[in-house]
N, CA, C and O atoms as a GROMACS GRO file, in nm:
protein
  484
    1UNK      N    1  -0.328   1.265   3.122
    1UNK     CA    2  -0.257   1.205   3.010
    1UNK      C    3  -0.335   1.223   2.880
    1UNK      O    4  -0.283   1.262   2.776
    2UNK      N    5  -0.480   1.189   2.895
    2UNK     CA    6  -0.519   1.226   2.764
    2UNK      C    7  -0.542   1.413   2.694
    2UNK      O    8  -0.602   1.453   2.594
    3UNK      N    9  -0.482   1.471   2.779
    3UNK     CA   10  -0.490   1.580   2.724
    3UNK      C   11  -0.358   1.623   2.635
    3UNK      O   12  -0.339   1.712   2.552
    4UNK      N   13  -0.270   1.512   2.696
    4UNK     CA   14  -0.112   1.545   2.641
    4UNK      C   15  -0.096   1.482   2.544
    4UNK      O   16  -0.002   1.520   2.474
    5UNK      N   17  -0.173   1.365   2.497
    5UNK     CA   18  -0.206   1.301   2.398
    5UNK      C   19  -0.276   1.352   2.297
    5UNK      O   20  -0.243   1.325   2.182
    6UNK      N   21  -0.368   1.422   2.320
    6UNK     CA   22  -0.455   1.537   2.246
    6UNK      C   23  -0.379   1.651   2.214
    6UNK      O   24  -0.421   1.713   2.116
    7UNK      N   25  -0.270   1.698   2.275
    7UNK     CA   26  -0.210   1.785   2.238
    7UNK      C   27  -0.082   1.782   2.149
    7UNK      O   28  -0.044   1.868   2.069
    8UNK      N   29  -0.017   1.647   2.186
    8UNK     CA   30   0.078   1.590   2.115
    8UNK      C   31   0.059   1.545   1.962
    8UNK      O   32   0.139   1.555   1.869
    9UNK      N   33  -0.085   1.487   1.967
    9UNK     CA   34  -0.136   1.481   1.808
    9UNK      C   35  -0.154   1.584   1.752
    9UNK      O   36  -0.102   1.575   1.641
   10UNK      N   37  -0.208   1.702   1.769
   10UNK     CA   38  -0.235   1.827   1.736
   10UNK      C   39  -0.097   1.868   1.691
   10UNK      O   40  -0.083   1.896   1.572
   11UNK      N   41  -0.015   1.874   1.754
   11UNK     CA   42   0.151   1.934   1.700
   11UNK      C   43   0.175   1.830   1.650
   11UNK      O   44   0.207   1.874   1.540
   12UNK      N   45   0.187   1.726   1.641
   12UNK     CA   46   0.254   1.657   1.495
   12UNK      C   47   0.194   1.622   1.408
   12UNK      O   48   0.263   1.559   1.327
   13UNK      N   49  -0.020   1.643   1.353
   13UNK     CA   50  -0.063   1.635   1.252
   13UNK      C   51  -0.012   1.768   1.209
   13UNK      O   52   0.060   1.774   1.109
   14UNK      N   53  -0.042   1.868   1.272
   14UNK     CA   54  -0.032   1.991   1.212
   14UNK      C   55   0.128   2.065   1.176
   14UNK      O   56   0.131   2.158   1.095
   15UNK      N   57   0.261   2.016   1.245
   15UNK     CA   58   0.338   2.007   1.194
   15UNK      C   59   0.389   1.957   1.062
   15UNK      O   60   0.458   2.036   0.998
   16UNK      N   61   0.363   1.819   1.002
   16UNK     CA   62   0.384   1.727   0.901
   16UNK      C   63   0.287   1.811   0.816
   16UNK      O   64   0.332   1.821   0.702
   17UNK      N   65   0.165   1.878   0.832
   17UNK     CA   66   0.117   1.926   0.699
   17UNK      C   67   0.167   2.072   0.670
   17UNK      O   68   0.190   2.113   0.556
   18UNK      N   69   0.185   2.161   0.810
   18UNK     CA   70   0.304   2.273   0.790
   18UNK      C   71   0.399   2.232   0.666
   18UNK      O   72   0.379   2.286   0.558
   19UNK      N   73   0.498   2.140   0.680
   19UNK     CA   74   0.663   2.100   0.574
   19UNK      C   75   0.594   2.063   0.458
   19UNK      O   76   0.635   2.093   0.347
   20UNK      N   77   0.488   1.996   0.478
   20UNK     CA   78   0.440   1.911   0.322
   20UNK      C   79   0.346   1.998   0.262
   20UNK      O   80   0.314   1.948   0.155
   21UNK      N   81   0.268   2.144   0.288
   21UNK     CA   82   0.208   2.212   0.224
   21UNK      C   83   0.236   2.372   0.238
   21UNK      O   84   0.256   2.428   0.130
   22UNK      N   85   0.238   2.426   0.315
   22UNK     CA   86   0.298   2.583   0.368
   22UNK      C   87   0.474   2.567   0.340
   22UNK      O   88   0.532   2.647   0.267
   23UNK      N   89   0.522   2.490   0.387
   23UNK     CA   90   0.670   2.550   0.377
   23UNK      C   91   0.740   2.436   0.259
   23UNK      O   92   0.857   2.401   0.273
   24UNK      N   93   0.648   2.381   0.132
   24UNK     CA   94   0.744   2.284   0.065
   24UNK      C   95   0.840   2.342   0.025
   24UNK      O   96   0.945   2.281   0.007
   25UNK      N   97   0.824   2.486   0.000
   25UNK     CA   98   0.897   2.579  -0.123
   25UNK      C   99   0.973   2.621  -0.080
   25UNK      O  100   1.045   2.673  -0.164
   26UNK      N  101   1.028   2.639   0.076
   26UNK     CA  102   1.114   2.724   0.124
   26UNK      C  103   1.211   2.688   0.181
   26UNK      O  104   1.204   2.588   0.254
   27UNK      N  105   1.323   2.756   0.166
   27UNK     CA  106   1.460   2.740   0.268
   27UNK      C  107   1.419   2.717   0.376
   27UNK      O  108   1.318   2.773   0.421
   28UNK      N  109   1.534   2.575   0.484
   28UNK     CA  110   1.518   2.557   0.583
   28UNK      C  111   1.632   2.495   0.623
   28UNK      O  112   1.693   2.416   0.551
   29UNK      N  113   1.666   2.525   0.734
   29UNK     CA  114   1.844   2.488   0.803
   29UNK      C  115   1.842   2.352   0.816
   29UNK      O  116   1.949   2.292   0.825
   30UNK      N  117   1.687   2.268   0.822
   30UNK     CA  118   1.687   2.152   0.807
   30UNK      C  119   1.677   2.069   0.728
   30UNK      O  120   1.693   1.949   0.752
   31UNK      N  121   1.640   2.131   0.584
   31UNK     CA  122   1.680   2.050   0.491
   31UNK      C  123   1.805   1.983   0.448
   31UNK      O  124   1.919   2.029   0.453
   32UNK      N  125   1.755   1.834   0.394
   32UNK     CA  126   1.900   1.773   0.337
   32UNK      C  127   1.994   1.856   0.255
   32UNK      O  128   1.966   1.943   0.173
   33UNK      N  129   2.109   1.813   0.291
   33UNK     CA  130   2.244   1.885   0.186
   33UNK      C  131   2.220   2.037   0.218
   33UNK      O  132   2.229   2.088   0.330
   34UNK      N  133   2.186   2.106   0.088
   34UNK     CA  134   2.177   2.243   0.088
   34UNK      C  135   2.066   2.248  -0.024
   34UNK      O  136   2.093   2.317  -0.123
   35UNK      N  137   1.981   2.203  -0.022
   35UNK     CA  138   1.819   2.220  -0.073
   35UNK      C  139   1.770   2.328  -0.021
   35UNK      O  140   1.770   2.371   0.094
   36UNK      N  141   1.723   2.371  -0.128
   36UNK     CA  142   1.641   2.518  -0.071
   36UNK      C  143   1.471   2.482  -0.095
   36UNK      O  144   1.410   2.589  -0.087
   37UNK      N  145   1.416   2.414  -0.111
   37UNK     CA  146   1.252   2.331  -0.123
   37UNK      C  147   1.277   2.173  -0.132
   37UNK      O  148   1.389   2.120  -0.138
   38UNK      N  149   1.180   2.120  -0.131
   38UNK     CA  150   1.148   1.973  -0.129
   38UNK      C  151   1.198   1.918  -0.210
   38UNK      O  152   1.267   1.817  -0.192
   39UNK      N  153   1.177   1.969  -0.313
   39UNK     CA  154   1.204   1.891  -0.467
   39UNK      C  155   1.379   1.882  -0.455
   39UNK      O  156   1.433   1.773  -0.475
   40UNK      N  157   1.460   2.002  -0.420
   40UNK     CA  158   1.580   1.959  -0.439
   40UNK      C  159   1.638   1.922  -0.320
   40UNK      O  160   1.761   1.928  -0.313
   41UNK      N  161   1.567   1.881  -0.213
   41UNK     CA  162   1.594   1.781  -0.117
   41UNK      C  163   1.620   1.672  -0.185
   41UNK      O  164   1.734   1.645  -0.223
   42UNK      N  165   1.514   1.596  -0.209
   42UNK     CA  166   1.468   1.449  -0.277
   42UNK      C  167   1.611   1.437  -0.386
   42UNK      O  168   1.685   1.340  -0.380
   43UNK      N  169   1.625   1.511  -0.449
   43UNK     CA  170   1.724   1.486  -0.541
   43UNK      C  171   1.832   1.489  -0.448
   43UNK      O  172   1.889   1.380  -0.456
   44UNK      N  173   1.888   1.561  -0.364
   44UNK     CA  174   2.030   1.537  -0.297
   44UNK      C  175   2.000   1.421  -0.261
   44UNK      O  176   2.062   1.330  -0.315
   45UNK      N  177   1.906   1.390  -0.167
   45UNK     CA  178   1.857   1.215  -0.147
   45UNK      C  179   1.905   1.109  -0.258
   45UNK      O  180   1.942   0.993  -0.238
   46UNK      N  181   1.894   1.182  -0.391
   46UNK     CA  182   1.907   1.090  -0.488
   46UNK      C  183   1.765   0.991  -0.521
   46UNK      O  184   1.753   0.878  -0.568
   47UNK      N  185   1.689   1.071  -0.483
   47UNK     CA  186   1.539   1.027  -0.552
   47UNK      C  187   1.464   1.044  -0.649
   47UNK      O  188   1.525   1.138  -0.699
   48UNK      N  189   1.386   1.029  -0.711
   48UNK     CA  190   1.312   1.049  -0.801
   48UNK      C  191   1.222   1.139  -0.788
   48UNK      O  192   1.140   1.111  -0.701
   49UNK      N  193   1.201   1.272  -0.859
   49UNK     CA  194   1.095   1.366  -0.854
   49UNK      C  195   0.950   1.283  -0.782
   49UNK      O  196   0.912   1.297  -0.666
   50UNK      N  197   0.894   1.204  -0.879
   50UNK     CA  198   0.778   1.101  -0.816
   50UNK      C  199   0.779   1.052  -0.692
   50UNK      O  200   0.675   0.989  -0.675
   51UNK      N  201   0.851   1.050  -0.590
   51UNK     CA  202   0.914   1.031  -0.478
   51UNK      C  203   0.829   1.133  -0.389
   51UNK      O  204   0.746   1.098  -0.306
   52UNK      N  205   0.863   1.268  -0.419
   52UNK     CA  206   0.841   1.386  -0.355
   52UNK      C  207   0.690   1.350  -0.340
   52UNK      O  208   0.645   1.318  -0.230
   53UNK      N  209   0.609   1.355  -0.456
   53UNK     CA  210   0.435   1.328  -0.433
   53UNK      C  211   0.394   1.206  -0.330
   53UNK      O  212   0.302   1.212  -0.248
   54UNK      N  213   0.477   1.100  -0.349
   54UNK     CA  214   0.408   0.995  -0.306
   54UNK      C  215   0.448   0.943  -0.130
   54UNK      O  216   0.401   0.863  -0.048
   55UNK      N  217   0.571   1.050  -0.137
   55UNK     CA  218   0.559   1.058   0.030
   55UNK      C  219   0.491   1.172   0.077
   55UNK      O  220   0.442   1.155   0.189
   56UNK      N  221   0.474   1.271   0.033
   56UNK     CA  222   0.452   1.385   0.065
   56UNK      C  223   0.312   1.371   0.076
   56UNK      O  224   0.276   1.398   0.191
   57UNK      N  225   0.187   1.328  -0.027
   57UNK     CA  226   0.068   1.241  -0.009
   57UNK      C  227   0.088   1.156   0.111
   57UNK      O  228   0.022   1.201   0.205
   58UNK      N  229   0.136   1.078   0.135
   58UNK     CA  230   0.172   1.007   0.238
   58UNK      C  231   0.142   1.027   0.368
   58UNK      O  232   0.074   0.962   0.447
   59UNK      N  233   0.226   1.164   0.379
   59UNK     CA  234   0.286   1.186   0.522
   59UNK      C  235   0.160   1.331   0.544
   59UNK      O  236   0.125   1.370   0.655
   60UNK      N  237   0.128   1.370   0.455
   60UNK     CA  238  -0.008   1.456   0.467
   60UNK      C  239  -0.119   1.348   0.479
   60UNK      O  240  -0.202   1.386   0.561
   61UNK      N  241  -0.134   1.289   0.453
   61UNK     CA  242  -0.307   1.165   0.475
   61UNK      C  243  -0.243   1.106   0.621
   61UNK      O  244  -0.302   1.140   0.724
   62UNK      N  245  -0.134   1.027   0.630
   62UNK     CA  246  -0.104   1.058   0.787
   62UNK      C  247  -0.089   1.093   0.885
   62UNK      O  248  -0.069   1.037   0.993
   63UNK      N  249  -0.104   1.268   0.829
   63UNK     CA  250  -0.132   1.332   0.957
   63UNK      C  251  -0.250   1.413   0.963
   63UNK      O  252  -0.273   1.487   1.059
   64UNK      N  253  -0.304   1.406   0.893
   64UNK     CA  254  -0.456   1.403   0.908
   64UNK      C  255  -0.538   1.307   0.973
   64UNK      O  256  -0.640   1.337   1.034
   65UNK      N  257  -0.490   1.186   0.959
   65UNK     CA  258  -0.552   1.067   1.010
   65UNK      C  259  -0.498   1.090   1.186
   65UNK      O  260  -0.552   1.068   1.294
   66UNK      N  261  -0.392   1.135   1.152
   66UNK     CA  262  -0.343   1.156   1.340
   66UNK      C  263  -0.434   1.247   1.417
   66UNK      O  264  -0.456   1.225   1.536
   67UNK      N  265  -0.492   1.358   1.345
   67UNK     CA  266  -0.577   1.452   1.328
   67UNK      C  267  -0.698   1.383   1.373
   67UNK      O  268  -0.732   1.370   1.491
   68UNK      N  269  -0.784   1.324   1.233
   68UNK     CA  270  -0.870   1.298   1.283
   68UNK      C  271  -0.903   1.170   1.397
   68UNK      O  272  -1.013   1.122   1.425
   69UNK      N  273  -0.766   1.134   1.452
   69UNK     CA  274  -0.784   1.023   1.520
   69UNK      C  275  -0.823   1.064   1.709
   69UNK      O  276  -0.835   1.000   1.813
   70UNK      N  277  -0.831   1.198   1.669
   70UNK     CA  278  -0.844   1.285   1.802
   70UNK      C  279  -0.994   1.235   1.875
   70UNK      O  280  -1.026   1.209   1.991
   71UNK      N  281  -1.097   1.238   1.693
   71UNK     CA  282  -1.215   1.196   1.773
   71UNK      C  283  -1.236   1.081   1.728
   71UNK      O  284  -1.340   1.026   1.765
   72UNK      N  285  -1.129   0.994   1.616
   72UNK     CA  286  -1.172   0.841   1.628
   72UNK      C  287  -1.084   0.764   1.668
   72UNK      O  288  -1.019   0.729   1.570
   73UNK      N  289  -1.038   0.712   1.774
   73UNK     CA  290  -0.981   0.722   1.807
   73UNK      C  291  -0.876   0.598   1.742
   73UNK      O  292  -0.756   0.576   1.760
   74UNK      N  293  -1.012   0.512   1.633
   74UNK     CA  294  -0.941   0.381   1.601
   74UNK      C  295  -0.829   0.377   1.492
   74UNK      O  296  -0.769   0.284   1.440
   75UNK      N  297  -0.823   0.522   1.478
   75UNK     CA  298  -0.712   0.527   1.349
   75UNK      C  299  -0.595   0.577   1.408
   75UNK      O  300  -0.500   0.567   1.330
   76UNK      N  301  -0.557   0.640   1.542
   76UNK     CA  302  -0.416   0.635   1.568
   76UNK      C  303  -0.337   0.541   1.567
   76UNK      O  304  -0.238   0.602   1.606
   77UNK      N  305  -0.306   0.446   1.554
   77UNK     CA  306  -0.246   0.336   1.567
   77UNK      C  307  -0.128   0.291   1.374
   77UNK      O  308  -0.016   0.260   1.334
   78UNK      N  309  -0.273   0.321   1.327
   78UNK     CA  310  -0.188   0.332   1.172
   78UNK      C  311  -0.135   0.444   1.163
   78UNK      O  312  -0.012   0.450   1.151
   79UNK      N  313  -0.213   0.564   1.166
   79UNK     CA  314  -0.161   0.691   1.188
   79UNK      C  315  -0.034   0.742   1.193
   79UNK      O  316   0.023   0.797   1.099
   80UNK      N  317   0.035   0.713   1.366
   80UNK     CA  318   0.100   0.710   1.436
   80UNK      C  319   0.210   0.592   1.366
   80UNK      O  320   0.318   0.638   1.329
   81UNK      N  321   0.197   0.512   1.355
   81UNK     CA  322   0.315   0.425   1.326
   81UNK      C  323   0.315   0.447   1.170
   81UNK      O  324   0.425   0.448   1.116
   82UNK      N  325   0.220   0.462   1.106
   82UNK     CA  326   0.315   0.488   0.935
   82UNK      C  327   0.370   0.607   0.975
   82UNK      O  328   0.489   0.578   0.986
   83UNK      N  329   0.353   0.765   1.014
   83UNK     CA  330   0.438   0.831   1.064
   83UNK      C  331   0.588   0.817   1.102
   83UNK      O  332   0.684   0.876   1.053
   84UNK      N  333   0.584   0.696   1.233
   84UNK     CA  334   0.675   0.677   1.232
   84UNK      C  335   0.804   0.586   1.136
   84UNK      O  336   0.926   0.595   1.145
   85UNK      N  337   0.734   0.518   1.063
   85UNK     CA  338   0.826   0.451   0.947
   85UNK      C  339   0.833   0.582   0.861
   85UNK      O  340   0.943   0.636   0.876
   86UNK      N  341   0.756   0.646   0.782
   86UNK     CA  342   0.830   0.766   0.732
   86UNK      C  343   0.938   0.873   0.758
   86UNK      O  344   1.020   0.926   0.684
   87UNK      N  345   0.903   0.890   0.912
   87UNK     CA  346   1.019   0.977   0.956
   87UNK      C  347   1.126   0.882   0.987
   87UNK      O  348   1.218   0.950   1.035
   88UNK      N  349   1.149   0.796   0.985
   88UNK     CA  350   1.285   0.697   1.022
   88UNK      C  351   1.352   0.686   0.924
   88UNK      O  352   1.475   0.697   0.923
   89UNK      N  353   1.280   0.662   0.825
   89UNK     CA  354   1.344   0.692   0.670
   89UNK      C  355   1.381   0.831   0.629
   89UNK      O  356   1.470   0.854   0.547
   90UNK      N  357   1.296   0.943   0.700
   90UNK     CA  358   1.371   1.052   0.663
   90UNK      C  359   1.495   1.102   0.759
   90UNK      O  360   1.569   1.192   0.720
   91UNK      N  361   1.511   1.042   0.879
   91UNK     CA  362   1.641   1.031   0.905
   91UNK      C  363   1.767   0.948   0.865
   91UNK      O  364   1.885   0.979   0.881
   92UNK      N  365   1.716   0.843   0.811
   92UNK     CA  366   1.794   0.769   0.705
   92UNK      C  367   1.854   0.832   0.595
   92UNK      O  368   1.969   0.818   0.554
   93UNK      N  369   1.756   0.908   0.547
   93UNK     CA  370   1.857   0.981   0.452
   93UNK      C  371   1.918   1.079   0.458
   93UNK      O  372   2.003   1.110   0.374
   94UNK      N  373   1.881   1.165   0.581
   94UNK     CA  374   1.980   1.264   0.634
   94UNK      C  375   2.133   1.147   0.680
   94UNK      O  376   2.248   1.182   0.653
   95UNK      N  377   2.108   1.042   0.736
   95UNK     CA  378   2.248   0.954   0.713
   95UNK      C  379   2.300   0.934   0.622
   95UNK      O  380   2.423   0.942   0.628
   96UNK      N  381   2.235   0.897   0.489
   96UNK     CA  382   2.272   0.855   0.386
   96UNK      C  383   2.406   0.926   0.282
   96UNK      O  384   2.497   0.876   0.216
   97UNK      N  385   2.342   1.117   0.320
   97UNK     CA  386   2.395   1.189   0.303
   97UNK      C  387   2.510   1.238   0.317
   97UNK      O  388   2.583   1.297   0.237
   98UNK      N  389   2.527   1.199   0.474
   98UNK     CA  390   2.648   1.245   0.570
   98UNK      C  391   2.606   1.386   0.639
   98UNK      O  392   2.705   1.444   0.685
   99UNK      N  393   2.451   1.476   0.662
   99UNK     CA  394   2.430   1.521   0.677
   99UNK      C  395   2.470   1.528   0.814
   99UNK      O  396   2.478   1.427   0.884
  100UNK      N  397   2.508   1.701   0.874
  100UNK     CA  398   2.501   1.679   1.010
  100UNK      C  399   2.399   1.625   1.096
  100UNK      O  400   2.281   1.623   1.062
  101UNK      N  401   2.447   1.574   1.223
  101UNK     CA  402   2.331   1.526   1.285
  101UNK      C  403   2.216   1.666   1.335
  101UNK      O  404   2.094   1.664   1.354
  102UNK      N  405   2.288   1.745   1.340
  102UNK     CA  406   2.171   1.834   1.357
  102UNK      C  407   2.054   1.846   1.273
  102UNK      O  408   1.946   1.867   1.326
  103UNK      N  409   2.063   1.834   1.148
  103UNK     CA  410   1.964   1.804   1.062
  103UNK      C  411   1.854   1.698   1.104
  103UNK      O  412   1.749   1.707   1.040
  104UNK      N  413   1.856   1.642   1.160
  104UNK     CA  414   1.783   1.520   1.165
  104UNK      C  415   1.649   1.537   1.330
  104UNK      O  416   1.548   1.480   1.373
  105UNK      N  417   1.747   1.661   1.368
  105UNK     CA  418   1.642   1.645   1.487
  105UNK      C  419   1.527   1.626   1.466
  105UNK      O  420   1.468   1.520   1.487
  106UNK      N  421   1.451   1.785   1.396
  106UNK     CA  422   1.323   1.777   1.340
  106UNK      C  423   1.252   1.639   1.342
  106UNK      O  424   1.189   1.599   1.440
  107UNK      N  425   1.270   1.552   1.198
  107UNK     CA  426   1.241   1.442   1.245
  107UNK      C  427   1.291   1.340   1.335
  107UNK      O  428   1.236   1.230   1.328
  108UNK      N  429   1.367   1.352   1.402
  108UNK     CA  430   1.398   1.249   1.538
  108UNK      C  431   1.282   1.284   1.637
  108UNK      O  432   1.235   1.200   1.714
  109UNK      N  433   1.242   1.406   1.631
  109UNK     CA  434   1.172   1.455   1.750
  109UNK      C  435   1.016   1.442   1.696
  109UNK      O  436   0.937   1.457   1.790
  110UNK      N  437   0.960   1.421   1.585
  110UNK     CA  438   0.816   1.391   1.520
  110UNK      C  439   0.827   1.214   1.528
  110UNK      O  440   0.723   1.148   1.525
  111UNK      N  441   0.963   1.148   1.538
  111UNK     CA  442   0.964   0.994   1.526
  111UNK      C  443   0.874   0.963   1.686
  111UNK      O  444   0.779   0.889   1.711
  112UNK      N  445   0.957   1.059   1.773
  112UNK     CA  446   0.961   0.974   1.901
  112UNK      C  447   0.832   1.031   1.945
  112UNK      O  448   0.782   0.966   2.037
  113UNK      N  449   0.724   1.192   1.885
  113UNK     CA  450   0.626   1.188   1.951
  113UNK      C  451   0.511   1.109   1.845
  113UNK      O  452   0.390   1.111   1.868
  114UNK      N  453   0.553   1.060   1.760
  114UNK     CA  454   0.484   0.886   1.720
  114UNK      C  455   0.514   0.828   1.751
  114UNK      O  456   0.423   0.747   1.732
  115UNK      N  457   0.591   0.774   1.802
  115UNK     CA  458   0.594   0.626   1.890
  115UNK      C  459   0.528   0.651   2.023
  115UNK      O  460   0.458   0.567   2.082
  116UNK      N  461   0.564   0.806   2.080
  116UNK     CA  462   0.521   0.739   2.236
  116UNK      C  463   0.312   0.761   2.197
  116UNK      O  464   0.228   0.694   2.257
  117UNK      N  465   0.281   0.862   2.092
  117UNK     CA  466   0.117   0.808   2.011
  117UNK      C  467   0.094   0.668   2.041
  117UNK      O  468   0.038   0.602   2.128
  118UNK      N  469   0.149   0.651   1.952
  118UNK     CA  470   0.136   0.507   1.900
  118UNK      C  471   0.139   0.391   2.065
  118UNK      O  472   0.060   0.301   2.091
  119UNK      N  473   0.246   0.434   2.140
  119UNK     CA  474   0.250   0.322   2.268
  119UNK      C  475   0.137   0.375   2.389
  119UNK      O  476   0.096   0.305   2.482
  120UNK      N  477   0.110   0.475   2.370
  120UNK     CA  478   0.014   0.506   2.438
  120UNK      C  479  -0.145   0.475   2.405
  120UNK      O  480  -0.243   0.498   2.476
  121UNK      N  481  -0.139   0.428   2.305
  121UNK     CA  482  -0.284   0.404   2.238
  121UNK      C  483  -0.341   0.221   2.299
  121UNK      O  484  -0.449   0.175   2.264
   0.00000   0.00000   0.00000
């Protein structure tokens, strides 16, 4: 188990900083509405440019912390669960939208491998 745990953190720190630094800029079938980068995600969201930084900071220091929680182990717990309140909200607004549900997997599937982080800790 702890190797699947070790491995499970590994794909979802390093996923969440994949979207929030390598791919902010680019088309993706999973973005909200029909956003072609982050920024005009957030706006179909109906958010505020300032929005984009302060989750995006966010959800990058959180998954780093998921990261480094590999060898400490006392920080998965915040880690792992602010994760998961961020991605719940970003399926929220794929609802908000009326977005298909297909959109939402992505994060449905980073929610639930933070929670089972998080319940396993």
């Amino acid at each position: 188990m702890e190797y699947l745990i070790l491995s499970l953190k590994v794909i979802l720190g390093l996923s969440i900083i994949n979207v929030w630094t390598i791919n902010k800029n680019k088309a993706s079938q999973w973005r909200g509405g029909n956003a072609k980068n982050i920024f005009e995600e957030f706006e179909v969201y109906g958010l505020p440019k300032w929005m984009v930084y302060v989750v995006g900071v966010s959800k990058v220091t959180l998954a780093l912390l998921v990261l480094i929680s590999i060898e400490y182990n006392s920080l998965v717990m915040v880690a792992s669960l602010g994760l998961a309140v961020f991605l719940s909200g970003s399926i929220l607004m794929h609802l908000k939208i009326k977005d298909p549900i297909k959109k939402s997997i992505p994060a449905a599937f980073f929610l639930l491998l933070s929670l089972f982080i998080y319940l396993q800790s």
